[in-house]
N, C-alpha and C positions, 0 to 999 in steps of 0.2 A: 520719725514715725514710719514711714516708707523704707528707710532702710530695716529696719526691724521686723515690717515684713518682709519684706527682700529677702532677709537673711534664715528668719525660719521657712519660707516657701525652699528656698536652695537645701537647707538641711534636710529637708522631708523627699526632695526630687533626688538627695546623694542617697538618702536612705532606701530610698526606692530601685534607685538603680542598683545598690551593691547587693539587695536582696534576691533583685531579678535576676543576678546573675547566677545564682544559685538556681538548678534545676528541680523545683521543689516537684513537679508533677512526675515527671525522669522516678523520681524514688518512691512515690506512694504509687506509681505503678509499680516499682519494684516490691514494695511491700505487698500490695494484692497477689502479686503473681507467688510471694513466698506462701499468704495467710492461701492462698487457693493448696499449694504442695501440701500443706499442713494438713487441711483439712480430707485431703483425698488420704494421708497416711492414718488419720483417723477416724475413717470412716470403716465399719456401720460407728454410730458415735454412741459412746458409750460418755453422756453427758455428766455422771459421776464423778470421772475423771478427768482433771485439766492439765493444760500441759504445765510445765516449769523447768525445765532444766534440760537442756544436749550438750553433754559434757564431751570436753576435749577427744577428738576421736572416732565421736558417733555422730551420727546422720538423722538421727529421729528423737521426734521427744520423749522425755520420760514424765511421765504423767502423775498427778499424787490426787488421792481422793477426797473430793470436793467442799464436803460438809465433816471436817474434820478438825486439827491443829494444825492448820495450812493455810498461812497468810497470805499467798499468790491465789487465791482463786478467783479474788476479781480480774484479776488480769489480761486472764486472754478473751473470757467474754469481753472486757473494755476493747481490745484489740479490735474484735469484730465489731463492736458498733461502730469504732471509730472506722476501720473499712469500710464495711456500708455506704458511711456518712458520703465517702469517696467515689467507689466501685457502686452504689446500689443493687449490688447481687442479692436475688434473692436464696440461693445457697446461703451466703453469709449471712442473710439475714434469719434466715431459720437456725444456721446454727446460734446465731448472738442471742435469738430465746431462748433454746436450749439450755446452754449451758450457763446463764445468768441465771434462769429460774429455779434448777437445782441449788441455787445459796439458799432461795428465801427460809429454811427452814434455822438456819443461823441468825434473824432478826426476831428470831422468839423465844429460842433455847438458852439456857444461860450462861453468859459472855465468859467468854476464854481469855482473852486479852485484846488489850487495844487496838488490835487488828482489824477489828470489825469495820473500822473505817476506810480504811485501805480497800477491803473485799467489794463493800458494798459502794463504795463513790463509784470503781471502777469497774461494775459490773450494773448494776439496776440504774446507778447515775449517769453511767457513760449512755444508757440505753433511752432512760426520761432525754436528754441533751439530744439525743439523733433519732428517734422515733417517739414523736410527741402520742402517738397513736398508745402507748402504754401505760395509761394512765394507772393502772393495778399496780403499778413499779409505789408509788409515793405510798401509800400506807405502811409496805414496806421498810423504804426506807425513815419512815419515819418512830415505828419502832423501835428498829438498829439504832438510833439516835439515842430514843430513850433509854436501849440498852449499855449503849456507850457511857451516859451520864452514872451509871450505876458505877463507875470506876472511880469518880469524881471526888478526894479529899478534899473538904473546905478549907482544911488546917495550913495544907501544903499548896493549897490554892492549885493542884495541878491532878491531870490523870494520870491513875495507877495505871502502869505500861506490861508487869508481868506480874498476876497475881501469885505465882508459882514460885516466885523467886524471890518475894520478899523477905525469907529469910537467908537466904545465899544473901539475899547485898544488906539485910540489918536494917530495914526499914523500907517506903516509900518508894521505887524507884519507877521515872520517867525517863524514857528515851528518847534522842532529838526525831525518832519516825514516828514519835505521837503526834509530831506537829502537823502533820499531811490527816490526820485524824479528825482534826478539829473540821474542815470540811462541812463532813457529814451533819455536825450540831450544829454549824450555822446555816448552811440547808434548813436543816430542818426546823431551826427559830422561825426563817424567813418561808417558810413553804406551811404553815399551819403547826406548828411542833411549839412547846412551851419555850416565851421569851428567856428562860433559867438556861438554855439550852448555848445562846448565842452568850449569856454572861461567863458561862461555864467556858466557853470555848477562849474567850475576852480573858480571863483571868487565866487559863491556862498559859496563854502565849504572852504577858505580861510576866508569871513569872517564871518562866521558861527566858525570858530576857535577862532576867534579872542575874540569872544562878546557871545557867548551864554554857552561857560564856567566858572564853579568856579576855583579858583587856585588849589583844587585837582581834577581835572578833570573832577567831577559833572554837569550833564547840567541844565541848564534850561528848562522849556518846548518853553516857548514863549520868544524874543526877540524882543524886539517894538524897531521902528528907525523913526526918521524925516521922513514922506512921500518927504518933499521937500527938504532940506540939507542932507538928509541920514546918521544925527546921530546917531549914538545907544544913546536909554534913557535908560531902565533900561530891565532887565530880570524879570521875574515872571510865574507862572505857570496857566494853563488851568486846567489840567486832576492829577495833582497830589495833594499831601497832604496840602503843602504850596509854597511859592517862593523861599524857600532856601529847601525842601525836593528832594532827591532823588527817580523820578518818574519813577519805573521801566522801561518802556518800552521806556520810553525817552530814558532812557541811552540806552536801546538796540537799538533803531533806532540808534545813534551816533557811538556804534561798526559797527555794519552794513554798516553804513553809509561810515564811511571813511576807512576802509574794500574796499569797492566797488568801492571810488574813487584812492585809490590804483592802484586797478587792472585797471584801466585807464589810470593813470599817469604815474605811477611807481615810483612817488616822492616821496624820502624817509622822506619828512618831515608829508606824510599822513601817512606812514606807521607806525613811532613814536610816531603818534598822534591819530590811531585807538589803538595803544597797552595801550597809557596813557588810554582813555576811557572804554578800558578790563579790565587794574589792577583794580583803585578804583572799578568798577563797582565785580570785584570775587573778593575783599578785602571787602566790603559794605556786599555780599551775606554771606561770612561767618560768618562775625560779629551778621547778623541779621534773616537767615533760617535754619530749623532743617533739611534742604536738599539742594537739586542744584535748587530749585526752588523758587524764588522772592518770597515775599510779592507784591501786587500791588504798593507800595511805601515803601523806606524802612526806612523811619525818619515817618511811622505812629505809635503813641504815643501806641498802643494796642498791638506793638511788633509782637510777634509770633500769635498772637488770629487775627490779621489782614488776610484778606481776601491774597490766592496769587495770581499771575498774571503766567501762563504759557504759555501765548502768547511772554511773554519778554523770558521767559529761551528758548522757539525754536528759537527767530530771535539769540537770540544770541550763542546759540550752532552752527548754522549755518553759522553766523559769523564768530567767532573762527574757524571751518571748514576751512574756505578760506585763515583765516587771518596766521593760520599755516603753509600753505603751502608755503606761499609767504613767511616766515623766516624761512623758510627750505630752499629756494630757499637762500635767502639771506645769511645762513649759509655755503651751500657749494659752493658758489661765495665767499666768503672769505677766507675761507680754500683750496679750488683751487689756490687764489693768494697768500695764503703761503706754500703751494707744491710747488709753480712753483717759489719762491724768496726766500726762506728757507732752511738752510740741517738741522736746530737743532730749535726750539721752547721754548720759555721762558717758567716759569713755572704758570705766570699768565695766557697766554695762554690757558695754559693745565686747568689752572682752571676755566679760561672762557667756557671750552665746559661743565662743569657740568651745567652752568645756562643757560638751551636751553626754552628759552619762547615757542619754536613750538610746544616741547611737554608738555608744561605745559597748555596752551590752549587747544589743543587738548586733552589733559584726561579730563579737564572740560566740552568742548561739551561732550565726551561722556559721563562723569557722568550723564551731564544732561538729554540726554538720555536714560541713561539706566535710571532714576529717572522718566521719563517724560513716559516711557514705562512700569512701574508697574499699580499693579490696582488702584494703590491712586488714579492715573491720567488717566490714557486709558477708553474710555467709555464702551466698549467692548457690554455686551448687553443691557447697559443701554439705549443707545441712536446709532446713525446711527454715529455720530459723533468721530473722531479720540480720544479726547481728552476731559477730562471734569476741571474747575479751574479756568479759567480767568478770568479778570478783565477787561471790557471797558471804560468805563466814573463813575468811583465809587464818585465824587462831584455830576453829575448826579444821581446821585443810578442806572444807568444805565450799564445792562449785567454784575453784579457781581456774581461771582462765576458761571459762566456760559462755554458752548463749544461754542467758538465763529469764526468764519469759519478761519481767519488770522492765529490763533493759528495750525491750522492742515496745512495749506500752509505750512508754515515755518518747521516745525516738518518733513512735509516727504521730502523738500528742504534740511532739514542735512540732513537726510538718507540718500536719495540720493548723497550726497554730502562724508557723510562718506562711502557708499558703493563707489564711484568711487577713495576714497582715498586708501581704501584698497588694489583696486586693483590696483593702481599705485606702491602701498608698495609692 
């Protein structure tokens, strides 16, 4: 019984220490000092326009207009709130109303595609989260909810992802970045919004399991279904290399993803099924990077010469962030019920606590970080930008090897996420 605390107190102090070592404050200074360069390049602020892309080359961003067909616009407002949350500038903090408040008029007009999730978590969400003082943000976002449900087939049991395109794919089609989508609709169940809202989201990512899977846990990018019976036809890929390749950032929206419905449900068959998505996906990364950081696909025939995607290694250090906690959680919930029905412990047991997945996830976010935090990758004076590496649409030849605004979101979202883990440890 004492050995079993023994032995999780020691796993929690190795966790702690190897996190410590990591200079998590060293780089969210470094991140303020870039969001400050940024914001002086964009000033007088023409809130309209957000940034998204400093392609190979250039030094400044390039900006697309805000209330548009432009999925990054939640972005850099999330960036500044989460600054804030850090820095407490009020510079940054005048900027993170500005240019969040410019979306609201996309929670009322009529939805373009599933995007709407993406914009609005990390823009009026990221802002509810670090300045309670905004309470005019939740109406908002509880619209966008209701807006998002308008995409909703019952047939196919999932959201339509591009209504544009359902005749290019022959039906139905969901993308694994709906899944960071669903979000918004459990939010907004749990925050005053129609309980239809949180089933809708429940039934998306059930059969988003089902059908957009390889049998080792590999996603798909696209999954087409019956518009009218809500068959699944087949999976095949958009943004990645082929229909059968593992396309970095897919996989990592899918960690992410059922990560986040997790912490909604607490159904442990999401939680089994975010960790199946993590394995292959850090069993794939070692087979195929000379670091903790993707290639943008990792079945592209050029191996290591391939282009990487560092936008996938932050959603998914991030990830794994959260995902560790909650089996750490799950850890000492069971070890509590064999304190309390136990005087002696079998010796599989005992060997059961060497294979602790919390902390094996968690050194990988941080490795990635700390990989994600050298000069390979940080722009530092190259450009105003957190991060330089990623990959957006490479079928496209579109934003390769570029800083692309998502990648710095997510990047100081661990940080943050590893700074407040520390200090729980």
């Amino acid at each position: 019984m004492k050995r079993i605390a023994f032995l999780l107190l020691c796993t929690l102090l190795a966790a702690n220490i190897q996190s410590q070592a990591f200079d998590v404050d060293k780089q969210l200074d470094y991140c303020h000092r870039q969001v400050m360069k940024s914001l002086q390049q964009l000033r007088p602020y023409d809130f309209t326009q957000e940034p998204r892309n400093i392609l190979a080359g250039q030094h400044t961003w390039n900006c697309r207009k805000a209330v548009a067909e432009e999925w990054c616009s939640g972005f850099w407002p999330g960036i500044l709130w989460m600054d804030y949350s850090y820095s407490h500038s009020a510079e940054v903090l005048h900027a993170a109303k500005g240019y969040t408040e410019v979306l609201k008029p996309l929670a009322y007009q009529p939805i373009y595609d599933h995007d709407l999730g993406f914009i609005m978590i990390g823009s009026f969400g990221k802002g509810l989260t670090y300045n309670a003082m905004q309470p005019i943000y939740r109406p908002i976002l509880l619209a966008a909810a209701d807006s998002l449900a308008t995409l909703y087939n019952a047939k196919a049991g999932t959201i339509l992802s591009w209504p544009r395109h359902v005749k290019d794919y022959g039906g139905h089609n969901t993308i694994m970045d709906n899944m960071i989508n669903l979000d918004l609709l459990f939010w907004a169940a749990a925050n005053g919004g129609s309980p239809l809202l949180r089933q809708i989201a429940i039934n998306h990512a059930t059969t988003t399991m089902r059908h957009h899977f390889r049998p080792d846990g590999s996603s798909y990018h696209v999954a087409v279904y019956d518009t009218l019976s809500g068959q699944f036809l087949r999976g095949q890929t958009h943004q990645g290399y082929a229909d059968s390749s593992m396309w970095s950032r897919g996989q990592s929206w899918a960690i992410y993803g059922y990560t986040m419905v997790y912490r909604w449900t607490r159904d442990p068959l999401f939680l089994k099924f975010a960790q199946r998505v993590a394995d292959i996906y850090l069993l794939r990364l070692s087979q195929t990077s000379d670091d903790m950081i993707p290639l943008w696909d990792m079945d592209d025939p050029r191996g290591r010469q391939a282009p990487k995607d560092a936008s996938a290694a932050c959603v998914v250090a991030s990830a794994l962030i959260e995902l560790s906690t909650y089996l750490d959680e799950e850890r000492k919930d069971n070890s509590d019920s064999q304190l309390d029905t136990n005087n002696s412990l079998p010796d599989a047991a005992h060997n059961h606590l060497d294979a602790n997945p919390a902390h094996r996830y968690r050194q990988a976010a941080i490795d990635m970080l700390a990989d994600l935090s050298t000069p390979r990758y940080q722009s530092r004076d190259l450009s105003t930008a957190f991060l330089l590496h990623s990959t957006g649409h490479h079928p496209a030849g579109s934003e390769i090897d570029a800083s692309i605004i998502y990648a710095d979101y997510y990047y100081l979202e661990a940080l943050l996420r590893l700074k407040g883990l520390q200090q729980h440890l």
